[in-house]
N, C-alpha and C positions, 0 to 999 in steps of 0.2 A: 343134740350131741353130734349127728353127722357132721353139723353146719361148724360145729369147735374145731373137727378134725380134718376137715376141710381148711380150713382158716389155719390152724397149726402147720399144716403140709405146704400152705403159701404161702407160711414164713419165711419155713427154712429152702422153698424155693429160692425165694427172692435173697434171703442171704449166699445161699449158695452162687447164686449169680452174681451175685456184689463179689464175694471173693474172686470168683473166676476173673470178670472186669478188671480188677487190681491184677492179679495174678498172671490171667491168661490160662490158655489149655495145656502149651508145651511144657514140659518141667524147663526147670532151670538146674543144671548140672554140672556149673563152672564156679568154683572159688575165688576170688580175688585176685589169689597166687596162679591160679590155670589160666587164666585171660589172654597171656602176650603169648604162650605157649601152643595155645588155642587158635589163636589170630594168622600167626607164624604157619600152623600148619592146615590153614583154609585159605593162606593166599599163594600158599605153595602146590594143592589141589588145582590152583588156577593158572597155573603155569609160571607163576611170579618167582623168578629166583628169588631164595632168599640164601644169601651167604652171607659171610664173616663181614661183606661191606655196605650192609644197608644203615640206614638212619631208621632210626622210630620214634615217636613220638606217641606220648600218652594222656589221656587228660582222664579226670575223675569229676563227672560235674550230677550234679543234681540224683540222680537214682541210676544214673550212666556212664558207662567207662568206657572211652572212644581211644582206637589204635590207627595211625597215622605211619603210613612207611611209604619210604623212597629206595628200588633195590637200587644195582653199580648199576644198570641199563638207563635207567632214570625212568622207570614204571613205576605207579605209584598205586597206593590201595591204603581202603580207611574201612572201618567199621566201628560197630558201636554194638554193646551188650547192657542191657537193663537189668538192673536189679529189682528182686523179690523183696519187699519188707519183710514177709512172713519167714525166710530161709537165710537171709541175707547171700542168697547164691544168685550168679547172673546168667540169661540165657542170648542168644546172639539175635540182637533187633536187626541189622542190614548188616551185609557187606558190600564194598562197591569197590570196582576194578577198573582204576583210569583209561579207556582209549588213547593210543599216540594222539597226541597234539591237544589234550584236553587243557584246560585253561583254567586258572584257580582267582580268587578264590570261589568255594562252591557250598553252599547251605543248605540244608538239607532238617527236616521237620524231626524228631524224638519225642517218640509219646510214650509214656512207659508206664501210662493205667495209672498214676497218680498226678502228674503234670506232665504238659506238652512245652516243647521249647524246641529253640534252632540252636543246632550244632554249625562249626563253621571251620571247613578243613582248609587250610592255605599255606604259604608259601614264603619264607623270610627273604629280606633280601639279599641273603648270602644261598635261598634256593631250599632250606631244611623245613621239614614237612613241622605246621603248625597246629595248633587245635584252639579253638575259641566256643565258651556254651555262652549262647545269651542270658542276662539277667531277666531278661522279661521271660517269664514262664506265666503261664494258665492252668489252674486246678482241674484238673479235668475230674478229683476226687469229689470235691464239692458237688457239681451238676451228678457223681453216682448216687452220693450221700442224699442229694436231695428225694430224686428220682425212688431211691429207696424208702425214706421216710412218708413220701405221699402213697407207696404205695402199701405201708404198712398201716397206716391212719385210714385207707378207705379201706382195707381187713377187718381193724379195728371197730369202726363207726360201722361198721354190716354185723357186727357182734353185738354191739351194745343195741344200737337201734332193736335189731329183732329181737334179741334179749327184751327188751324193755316192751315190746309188740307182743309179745305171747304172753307178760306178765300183767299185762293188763287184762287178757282177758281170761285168765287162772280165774 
């Protein structure tokens, strides 16, 4: 009986970790609608004007909603917020603050606990701030999914085997 209750308690371990994995630790406490709102006033924290004459630029790719602005100085700044399956709410993956003379374009890795892909912030040729997600993404859910299942099947096979080892010798 100990060895059931043991084995139950490493389930909902290893589930509770799989959630987190997807998930993560921080909440996610931004809506859809809060995001540029959001953005606007973390790049403004960073000394970034933001007034009536910036450009922005938004894109919505994969589990990811990346913000791309250019103020009147010609500073630029991008981030990116991942979304929760479980809430459909997003929490803020990077922000980045262009240095003078920085040089575009620039890619940058999004992992968001179900696939990994490159984001690609750039520059039209009239100068207005771009966003590009690549098509190639990697599961990163699969290698959790699997990860979980072997370690549910050796719980398993330690239940049955000794189950079947004591009942032999009943």
């Amino acid at each position: 009986m100990k060895r059931v209750i043991i084995s139950v308690v490493l389930l909902f371990v290893i589930a509770g970790l799989f959630l987190v994995s997807i998930n993560g630790v921080r909440p996610h406490p931004y809506t859809e609608a809060e995001l540029e709102d959001n953005f606007l006033e973390r790049v403004a924290d960073e000394d970034f004007t933001v007034t009536e004459d910036y450009e922005i630029a938004e894109k919505k790719h994969a589990n990811s909603m990346t913000f791309f602005i250019k103020d009147k100085d010609g500073k630029y700044a991008w981030a990116t917020y991942v979304m929760t399956p479980l809430t459909e709410k997003y929490k803020l993956y990077d922000i980045y603050i262009a240095p003078d003379g920085w040089t575009f374009p620039y890619t940058y890795m999004v992992n968001d606990g179900i696939m990994k892909y490159d984001m690609t912030v750039s520059l039209s040729s009239d100068g207005e701030p771009q966003i590009e997600g690549s098509e190639k993404a990697q599961s990163v859910l699969s290698l959790k999914m699997l990860s979980m299942s072997f370690g549910i099947m050796v719980i398993l096979a330690n239940l049955v085997l000794n189950g079947a080892r004591k009942s032999k010798f009943d």
